[in-house]
CHARMM internal coordinates of N, CA and C (Angstrom, degrees):
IC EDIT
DIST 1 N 1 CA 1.4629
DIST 1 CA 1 C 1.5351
ANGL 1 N 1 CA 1 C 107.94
DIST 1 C 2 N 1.3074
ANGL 1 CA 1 C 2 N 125.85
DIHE 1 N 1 CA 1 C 2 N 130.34
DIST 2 N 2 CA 1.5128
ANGL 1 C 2 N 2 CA 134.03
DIHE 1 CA 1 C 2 N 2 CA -175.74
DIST 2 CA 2 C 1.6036
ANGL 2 N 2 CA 2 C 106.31
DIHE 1 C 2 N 2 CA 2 C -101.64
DIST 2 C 3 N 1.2454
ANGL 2 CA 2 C 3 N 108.76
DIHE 2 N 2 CA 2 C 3 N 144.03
DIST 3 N 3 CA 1.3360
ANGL 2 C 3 N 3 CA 114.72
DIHE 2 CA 2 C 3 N 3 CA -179.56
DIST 3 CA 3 C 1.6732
ANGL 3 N 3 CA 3 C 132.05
DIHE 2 C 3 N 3 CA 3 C -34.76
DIST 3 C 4 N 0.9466
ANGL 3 CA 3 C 4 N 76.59
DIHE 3 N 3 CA 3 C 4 N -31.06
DIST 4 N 4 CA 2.3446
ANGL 3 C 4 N 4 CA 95.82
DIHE 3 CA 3 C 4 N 4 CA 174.63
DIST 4 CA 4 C 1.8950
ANGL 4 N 4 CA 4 C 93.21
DIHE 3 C 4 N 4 CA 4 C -63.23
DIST 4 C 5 N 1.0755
ANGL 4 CA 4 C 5 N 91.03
DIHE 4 N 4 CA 4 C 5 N -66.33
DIST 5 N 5 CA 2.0352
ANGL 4 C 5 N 5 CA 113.31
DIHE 4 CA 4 C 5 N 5 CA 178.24
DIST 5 CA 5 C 1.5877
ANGL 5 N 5 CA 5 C 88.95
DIHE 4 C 5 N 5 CA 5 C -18.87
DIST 5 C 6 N 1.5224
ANGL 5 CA 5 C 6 N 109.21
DIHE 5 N 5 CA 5 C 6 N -71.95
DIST 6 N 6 CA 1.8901
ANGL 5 C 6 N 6 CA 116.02
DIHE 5 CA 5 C 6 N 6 CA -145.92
DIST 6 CA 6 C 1.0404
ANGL 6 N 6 CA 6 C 87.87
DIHE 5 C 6 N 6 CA 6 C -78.40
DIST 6 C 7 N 1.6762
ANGL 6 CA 6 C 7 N 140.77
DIHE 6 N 6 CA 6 C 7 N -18.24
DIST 7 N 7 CA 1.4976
ANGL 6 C 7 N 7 CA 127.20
DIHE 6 CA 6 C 7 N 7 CA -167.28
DIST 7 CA 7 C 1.5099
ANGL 7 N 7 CA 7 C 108.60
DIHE 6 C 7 N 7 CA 7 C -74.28
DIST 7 C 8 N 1.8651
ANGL 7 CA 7 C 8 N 96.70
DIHE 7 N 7 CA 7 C 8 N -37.74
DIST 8 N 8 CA 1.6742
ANGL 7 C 8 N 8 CA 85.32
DIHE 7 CA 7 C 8 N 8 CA -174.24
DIST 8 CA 8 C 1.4777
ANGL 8 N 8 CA 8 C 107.99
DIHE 7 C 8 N 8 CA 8 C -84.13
DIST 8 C 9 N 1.3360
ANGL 8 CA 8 C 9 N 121.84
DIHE 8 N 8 CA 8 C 9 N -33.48
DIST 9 N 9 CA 1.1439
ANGL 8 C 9 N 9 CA 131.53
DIHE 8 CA 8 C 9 N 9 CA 170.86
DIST 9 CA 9 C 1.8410
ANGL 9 N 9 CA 9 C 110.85
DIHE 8 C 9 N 9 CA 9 C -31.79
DIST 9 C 10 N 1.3098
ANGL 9 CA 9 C 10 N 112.56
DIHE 9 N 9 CA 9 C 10 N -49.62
DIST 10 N 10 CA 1.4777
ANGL 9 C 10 N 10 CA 113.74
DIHE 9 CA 9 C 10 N 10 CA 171.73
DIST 10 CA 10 C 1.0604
ANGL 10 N 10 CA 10 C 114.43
DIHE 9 C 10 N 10 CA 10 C -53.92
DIST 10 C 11 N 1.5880
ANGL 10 CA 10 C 11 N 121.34
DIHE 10 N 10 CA 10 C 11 N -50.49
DIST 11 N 11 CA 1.4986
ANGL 10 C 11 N 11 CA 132.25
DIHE 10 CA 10 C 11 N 11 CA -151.43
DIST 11 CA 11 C 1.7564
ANGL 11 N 11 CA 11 C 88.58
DIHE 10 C 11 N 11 CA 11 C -80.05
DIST 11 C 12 N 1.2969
ANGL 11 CA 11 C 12 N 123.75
DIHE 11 N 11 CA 11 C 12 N -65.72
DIST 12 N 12 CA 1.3460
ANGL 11 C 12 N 12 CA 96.27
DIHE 11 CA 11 C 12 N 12 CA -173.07
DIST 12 CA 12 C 1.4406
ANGL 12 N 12 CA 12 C 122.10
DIHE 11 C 12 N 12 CA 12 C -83.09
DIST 12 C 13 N 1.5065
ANGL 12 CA 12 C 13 N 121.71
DIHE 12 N 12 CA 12 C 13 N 29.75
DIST 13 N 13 CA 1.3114
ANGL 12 C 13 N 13 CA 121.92
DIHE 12 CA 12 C 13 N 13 CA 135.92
DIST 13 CA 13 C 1.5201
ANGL 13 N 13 CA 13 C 141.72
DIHE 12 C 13 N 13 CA 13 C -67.75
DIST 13 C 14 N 1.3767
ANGL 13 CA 13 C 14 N 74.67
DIHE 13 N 13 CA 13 C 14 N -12.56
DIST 14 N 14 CA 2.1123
ANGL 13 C 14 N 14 CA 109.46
DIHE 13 CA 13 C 14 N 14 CA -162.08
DIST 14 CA 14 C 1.4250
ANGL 14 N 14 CA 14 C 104.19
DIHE 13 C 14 N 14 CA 14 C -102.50
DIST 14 C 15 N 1.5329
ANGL 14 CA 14 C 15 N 104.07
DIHE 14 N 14 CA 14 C 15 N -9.93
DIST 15 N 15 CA 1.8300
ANGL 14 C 15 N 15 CA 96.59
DIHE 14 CA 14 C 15 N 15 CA -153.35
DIST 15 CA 15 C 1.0364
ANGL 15 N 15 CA 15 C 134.17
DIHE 14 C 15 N 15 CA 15 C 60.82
DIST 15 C 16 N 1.5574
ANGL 15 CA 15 C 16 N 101.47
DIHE 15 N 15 CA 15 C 16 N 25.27
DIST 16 N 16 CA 1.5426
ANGL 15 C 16 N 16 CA 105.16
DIHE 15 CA 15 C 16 N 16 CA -171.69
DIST 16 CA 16 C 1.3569
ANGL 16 N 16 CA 16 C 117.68
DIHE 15 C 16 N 16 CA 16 C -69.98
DIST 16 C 17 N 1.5235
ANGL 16 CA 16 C 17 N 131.86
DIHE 16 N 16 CA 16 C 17 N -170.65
DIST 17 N 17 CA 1.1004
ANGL 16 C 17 N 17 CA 153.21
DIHE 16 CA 16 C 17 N 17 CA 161.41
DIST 17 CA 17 C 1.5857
ANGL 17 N 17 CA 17 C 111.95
DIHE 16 C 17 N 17 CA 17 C -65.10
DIST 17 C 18 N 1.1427
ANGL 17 CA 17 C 18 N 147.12
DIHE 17 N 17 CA 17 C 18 N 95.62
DIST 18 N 18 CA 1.0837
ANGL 17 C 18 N 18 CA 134.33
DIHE 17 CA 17 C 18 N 18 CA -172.19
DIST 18 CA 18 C 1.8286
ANGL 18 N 18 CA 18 C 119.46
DIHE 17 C 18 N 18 CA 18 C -85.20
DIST 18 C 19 N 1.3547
ANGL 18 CA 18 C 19 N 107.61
DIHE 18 N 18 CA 18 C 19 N -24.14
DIST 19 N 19 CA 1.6142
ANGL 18 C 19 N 19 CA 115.29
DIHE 18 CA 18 C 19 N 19 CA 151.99
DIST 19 CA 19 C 1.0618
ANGL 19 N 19 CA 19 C 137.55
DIHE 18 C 19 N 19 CA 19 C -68.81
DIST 19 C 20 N 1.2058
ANGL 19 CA 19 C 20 N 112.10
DIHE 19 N 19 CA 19 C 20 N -32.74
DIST 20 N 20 CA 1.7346
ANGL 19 C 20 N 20 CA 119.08
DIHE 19 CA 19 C 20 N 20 CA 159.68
DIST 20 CA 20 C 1.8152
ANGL 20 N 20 CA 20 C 105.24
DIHE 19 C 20 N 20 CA 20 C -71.50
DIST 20 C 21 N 1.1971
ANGL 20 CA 20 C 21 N 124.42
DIHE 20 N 20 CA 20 C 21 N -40.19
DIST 21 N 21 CA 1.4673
ANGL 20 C 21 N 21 CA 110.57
DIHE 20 CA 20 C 21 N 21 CA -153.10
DIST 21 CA 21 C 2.1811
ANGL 21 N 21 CA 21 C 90.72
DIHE 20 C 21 N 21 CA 21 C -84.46
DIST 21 C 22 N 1.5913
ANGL 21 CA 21 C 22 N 106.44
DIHE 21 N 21 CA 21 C 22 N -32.01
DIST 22 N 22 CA 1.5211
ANGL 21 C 22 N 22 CA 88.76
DIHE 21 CA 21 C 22 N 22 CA 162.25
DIST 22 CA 22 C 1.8464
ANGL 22 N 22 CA 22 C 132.25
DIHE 21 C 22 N 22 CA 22 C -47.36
DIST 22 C 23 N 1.6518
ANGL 22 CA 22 C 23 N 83.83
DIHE 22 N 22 CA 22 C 23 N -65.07
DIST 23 N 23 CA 1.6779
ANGL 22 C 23 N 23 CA 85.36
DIHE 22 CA 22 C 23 N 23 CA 165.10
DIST 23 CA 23 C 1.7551
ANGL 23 N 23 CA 23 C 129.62
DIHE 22 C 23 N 23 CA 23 C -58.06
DIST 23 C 24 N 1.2160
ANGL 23 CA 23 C 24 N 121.24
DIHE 23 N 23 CA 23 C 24 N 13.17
DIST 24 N 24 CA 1.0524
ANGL 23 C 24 N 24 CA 131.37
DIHE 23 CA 23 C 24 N 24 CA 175.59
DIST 24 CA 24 C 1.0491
ANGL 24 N 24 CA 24 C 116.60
DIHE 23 C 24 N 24 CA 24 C -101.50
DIST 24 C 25 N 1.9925
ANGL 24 CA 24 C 25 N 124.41
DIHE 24 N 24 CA 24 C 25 N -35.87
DIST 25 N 25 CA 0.9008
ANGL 24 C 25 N 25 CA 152.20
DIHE 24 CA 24 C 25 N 25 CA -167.18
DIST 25 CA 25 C 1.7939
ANGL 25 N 25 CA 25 C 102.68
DIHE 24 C 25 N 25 CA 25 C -79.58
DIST 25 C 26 N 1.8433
ANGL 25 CA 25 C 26 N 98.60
DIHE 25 N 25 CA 25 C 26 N -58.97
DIST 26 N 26 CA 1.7929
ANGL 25 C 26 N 26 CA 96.75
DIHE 25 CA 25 C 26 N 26 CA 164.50
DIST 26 CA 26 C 1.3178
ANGL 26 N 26 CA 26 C 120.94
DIHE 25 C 26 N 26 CA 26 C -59.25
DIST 26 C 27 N 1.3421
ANGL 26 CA 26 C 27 N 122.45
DIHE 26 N 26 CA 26 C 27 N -37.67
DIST 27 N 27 CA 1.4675
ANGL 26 C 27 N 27 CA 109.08
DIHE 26 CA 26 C 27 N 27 CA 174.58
DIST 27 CA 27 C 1.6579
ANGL 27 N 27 CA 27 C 128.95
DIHE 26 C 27 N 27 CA 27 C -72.13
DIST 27 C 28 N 0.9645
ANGL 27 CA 27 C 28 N 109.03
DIHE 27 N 27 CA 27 C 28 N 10.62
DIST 28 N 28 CA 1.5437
ANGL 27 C 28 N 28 CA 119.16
DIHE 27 CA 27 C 28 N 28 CA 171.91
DIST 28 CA 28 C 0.9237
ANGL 28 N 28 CA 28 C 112.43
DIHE 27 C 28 N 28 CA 28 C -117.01
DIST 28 C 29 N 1.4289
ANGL 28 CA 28 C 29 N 128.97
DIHE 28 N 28 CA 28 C 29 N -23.80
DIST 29 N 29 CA 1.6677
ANGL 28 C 29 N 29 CA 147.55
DIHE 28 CA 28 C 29 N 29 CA 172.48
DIST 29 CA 29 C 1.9538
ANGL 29 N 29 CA 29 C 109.97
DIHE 28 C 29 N 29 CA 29 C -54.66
DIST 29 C 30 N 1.8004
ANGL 29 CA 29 C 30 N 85.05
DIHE 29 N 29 CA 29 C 30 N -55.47
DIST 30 N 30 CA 1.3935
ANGL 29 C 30 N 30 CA 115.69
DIHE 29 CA 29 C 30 N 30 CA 170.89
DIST 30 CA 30 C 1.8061
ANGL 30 N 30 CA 30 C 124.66
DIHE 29 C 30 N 30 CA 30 C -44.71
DIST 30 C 31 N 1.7202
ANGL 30 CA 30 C 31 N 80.16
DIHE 30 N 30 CA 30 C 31 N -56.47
DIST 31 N 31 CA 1.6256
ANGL 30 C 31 N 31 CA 87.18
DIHE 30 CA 30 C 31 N 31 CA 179.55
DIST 31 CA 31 C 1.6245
ANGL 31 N 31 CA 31 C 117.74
DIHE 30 C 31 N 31 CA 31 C -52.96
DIST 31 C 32 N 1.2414
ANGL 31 CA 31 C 32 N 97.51
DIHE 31 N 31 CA 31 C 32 N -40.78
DIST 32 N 32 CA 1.4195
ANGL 31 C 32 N 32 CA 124.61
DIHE 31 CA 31 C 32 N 32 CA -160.09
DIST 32 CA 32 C 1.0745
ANGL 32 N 32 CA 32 C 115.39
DIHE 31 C 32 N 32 CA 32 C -71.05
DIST 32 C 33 N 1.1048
ANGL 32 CA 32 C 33 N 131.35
DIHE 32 N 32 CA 32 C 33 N -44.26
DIST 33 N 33 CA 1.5873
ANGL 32 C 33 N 33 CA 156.59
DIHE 32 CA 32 C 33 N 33 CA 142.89
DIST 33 CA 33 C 1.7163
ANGL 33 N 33 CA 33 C 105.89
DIHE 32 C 33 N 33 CA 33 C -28.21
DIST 33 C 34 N 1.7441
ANGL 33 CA 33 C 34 N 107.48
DIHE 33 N 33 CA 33 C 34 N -56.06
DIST 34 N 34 CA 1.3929
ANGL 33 C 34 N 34 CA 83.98
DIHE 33 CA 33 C 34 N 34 CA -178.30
DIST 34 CA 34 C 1.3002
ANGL 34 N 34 CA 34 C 120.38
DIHE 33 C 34 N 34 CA 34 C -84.71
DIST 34 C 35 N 1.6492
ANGL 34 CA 34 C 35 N 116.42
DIHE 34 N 34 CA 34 C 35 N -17.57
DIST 35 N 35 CA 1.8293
ANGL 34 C 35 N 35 CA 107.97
DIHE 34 CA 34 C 35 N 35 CA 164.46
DIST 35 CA 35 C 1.1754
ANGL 35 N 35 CA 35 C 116.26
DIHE 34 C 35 N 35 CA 35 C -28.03
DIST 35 C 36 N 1.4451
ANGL 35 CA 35 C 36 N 100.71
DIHE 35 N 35 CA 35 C 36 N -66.39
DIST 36 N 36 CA 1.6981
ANGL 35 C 36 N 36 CA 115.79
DIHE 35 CA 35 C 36 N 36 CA -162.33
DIST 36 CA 36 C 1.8112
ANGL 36 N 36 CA 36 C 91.23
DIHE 35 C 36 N 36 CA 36 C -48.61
DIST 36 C 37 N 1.1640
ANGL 36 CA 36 C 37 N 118.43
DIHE 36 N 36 CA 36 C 37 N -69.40
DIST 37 N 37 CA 1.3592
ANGL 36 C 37 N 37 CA 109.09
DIHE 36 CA 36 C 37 N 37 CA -167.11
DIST 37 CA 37 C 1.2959
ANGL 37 N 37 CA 37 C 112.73
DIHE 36 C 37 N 37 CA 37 C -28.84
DIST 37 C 38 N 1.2579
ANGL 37 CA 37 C 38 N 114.87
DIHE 37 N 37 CA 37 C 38 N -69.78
DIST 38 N 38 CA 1.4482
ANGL 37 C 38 N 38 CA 133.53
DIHE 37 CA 37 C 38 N 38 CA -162.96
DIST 38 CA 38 C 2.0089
ANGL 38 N 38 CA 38 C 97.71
DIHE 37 C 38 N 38 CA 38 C -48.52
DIST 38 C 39 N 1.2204
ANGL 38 CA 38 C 39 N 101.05
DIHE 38 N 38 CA 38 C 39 N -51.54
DIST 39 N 39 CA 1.5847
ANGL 38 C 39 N 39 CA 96.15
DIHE 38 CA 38 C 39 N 39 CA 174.92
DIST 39 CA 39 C 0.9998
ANGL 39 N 39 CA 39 C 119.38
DIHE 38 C 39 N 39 CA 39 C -64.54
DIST 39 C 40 N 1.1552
ANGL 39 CA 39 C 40 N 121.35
DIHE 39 N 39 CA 39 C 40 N -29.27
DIST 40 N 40 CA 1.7101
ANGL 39 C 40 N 40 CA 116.68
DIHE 39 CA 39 C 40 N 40 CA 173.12
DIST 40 CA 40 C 1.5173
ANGL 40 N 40 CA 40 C 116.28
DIHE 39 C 40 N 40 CA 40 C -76.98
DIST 40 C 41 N 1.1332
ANGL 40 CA 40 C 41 N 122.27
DIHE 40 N 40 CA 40 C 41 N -17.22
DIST 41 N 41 CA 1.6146
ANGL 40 C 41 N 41 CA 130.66
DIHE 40 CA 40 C 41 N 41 CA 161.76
DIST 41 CA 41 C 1.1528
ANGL 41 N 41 CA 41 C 119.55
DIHE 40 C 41 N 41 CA 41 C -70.97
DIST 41 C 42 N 1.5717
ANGL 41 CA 41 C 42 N 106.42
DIHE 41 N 41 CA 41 C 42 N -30.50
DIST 42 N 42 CA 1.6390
ANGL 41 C 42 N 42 CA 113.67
DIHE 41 CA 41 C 42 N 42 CA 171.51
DIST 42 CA 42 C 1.5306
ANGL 42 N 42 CA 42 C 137.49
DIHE 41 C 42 N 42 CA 42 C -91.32
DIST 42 C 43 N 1.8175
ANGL 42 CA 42 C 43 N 104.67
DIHE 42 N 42 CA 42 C 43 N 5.72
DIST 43 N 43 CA 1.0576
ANGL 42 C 43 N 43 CA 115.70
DIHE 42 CA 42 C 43 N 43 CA 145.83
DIST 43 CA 43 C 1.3101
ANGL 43 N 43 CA 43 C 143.54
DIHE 42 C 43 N 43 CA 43 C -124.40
END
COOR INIT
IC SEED 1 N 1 CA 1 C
IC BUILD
């Protein structure tokens, strides 16, 4: 099971929102994505 897996796995333990906790999931995905860029420009 990969981390995305246990995220939703929580949320619908929680009753969570499962569209919000995706888009939560891309926006950190997102962020993350552009670090790396930026570090790879910086070496």
């Amino acid at each position: 099971m990969d981390l995305i897996d246990q995220y939703m796995l929580v949320a619908e333990q929680n009753n969570g929102d499962l569209d919000e906790l995706r888009e939560d999931i891309i926006s950190a995905l997102e962020l993350r994505l552009i670090a790396l860029r930026e570090e790879m420009n910086n070496d």
